[in-house]
C-alpha positions in Angstrom: 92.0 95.3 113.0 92.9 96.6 116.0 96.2 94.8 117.8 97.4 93.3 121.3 100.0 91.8 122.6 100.0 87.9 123.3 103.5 87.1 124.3 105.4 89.2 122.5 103.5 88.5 119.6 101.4 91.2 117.9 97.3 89.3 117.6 94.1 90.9 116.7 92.2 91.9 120.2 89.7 89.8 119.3 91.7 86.6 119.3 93.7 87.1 122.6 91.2 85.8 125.1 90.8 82.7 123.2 94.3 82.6 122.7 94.9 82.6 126.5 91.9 80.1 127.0 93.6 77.6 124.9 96.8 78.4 127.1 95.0 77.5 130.4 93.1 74.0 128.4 96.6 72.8 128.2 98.0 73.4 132.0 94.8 72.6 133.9 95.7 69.3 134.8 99.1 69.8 135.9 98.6 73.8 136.9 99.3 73.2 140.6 102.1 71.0 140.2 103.9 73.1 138.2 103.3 76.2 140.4 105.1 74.4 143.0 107.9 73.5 140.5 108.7 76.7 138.8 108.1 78.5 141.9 110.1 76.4 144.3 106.8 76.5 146.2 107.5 80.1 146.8 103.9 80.9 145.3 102.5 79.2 148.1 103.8 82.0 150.6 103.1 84.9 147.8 99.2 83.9 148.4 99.7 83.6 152.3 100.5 87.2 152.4 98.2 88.0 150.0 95.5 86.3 152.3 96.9 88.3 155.3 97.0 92.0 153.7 93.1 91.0 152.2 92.2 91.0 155.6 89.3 89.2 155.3 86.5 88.6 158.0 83.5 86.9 159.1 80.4 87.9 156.7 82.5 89.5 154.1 81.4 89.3 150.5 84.7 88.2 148.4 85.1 88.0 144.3 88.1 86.0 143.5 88.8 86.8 139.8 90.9 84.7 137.9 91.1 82.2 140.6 92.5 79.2 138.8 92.4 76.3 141.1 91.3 78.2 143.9 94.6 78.7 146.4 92.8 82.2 147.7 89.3 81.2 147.6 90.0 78.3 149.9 91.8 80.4 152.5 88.8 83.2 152.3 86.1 80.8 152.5 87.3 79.8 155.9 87.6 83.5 156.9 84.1 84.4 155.8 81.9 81.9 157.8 78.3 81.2 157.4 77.5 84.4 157.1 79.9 85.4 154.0 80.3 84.1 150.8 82.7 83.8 148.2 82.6 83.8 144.9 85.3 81.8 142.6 85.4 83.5 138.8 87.7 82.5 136.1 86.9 82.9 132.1 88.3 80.0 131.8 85.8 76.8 132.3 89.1 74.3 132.8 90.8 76.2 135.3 87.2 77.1 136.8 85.9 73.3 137.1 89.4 71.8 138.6 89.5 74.8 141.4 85.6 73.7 142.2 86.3 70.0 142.3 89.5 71.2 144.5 86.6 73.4 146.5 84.2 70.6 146.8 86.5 67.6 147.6 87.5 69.3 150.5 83.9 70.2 151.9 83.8 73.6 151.2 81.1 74.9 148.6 81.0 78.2 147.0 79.6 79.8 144.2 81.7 79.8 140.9 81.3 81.6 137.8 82.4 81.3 134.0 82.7 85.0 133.2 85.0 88.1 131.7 87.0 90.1 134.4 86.0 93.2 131.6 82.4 92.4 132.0 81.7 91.4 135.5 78.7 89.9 136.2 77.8 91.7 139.3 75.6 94.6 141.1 77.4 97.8 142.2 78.8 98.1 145.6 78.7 94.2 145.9 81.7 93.1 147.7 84.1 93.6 150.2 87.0 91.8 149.0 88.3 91.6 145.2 91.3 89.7 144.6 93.3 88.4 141.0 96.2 86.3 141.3 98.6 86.0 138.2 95.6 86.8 136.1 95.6 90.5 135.3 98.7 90.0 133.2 96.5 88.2 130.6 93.5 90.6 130.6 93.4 92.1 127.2 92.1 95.4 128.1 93.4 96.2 131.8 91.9 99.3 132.4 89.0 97.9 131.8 88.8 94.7 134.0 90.3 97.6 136.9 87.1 99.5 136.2 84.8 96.7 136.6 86.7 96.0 139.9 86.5 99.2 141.2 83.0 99.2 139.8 81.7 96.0 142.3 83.8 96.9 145.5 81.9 98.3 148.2 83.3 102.3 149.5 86.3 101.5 151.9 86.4 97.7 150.0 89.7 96.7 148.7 91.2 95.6 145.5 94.4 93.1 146.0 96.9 92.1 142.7 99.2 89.5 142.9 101.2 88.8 140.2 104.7 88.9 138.4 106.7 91.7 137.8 109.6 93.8 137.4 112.7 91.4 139.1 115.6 94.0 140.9 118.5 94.5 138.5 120.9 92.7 139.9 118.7 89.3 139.3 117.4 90.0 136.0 119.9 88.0 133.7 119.7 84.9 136.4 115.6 85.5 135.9 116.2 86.2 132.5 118.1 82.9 131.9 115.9 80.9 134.0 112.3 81.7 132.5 113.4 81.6 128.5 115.5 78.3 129.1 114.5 76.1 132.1 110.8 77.3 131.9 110.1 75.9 128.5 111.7 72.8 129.2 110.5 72.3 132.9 106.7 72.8 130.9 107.3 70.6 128.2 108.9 67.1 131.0 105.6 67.7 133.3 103.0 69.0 131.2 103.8 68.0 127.8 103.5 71.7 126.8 106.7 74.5 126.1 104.7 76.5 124.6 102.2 77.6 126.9 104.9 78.0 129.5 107.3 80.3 126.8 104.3 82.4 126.5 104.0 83.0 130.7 107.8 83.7 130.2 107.0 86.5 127.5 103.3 87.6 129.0 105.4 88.6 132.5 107.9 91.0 130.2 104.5 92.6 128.6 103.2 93.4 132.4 103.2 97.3 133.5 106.2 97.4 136.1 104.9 98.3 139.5 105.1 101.8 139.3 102.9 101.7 136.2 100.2 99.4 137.4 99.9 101.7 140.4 99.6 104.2 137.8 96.7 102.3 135.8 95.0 101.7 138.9 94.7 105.3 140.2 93.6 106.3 137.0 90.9 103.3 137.3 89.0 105.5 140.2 90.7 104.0 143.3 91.9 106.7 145.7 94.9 104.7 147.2 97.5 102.5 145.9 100.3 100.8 147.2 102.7 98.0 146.6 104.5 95.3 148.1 107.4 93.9 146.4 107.8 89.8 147.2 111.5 87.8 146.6 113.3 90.9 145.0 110.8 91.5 142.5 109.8 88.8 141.0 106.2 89.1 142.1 104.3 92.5 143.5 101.2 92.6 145.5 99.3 96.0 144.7 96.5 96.8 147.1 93.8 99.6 145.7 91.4 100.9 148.6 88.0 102.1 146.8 87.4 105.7 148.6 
């Protein structure tokens, strides 16, 4: 049996993606509503400069991965025109179906896919644009899932990774106290679910630091790597340019 981490709790590699899939089946429902309540709304602005630094234009080809409720692929779709597309992928069908209904309800229609960021279902050289938001983290095989990104960017096409990460030192037992005690808690009044939340808390600590996914991702093919650090810390945005 070969081992992972889920949380920080040791599970055979084979049960993590289920593992997480049951995670995201719980929070669905209420994934939006508690972004904006753990966050403060801050996540809100994380994805606005996210959408700013993709840099995204009319009749580009975009693969958001991961995409949840679709916060980024909403913003792109506008961006791309009639003459672009974007494509909304999640593994998970719950997440996938409530960001499409989000999609739909407000009159914009794009393409969106059930499918494994390690096994992307996509030609070479297909897109412009890749983004993951707060997804990478819960990849089982990271180097892999970078691969496949690198793998269906188009040369001079860029890679963009939001998610959490290493908070500065002097706000790490504040950060520390909030996400082990209030997290839980907060999950458990709004969504009927500690658990799930407890493992976000855990799956955050298990994430390269910054310096390390830059790291991972130069060793993944992509010629140059940098990073933005958002609110001290607490998230990073890492943008890999395919050469």
């Amino acid at each position: 049996m070969t081992s992972t981490h889920f949380g920080f709790e040791s599970v055979d590699e084979a049960d993590k993606a289920r593992r997480v899939r049951g995670v995201f089946d719980s929070v669905a429902p209420k994934y939006d509503l508690m972004n904006d309540l753990m966050s403060a709304g801050l996540h809100r602005a994380w994805k606005a400069y996210t959408v700013l630094v993709a840099d995204v234009r009319a009749g580009h080809q975009v693969l958001d991965i991961a995409g949840g409720t679709g916060d980024l692929s909403k913003a792109f779709a506008r961006q791309v025109g009639p003459a672009g597309r974007v494509v909304l992928s999640d593994i998970n069908e719950a997440m996938l179906r409530v960001g499409r209904d989000r999609l739909t309800n407000g009159g914009q229609l794009i393409d969106a896919v059930v499918c494994d960021a390690e096994k992307l279902p996509f030609d070479d050289a297909r897109f412009d644009r890749v983004t993951v938001a707060f997804g990478l983290r819960n990849m089982t095989h990271k180097n892999l899932a970078l691969t496949e990104m690198y793998r269906v960017l188009k040369p001079g096409g860029k890679l963009l990774v939001l998610e959490f990460s290493r908070v500065t030192k002097p706000l790490e037992k504040a950060y520390d106290w909030y996400s082990f005690k209030v997290l839980p808690r907060l999950g458990q009044m709004v969504a009927g679910d500690a658990s799930s939340y407890r493992y976000l808390a855990e799956s955050i600590r298990m994430h390269p630091s910054q310096d390390d996914l830059k790291t991972l991702m130069q060793s993944c093919g992509f010629g140059h790597v940098d990073y933005h650090n958002l609110t001290g810390g607490m998230v990073a945005l890492h943008v890999g340019i395919k050469c």
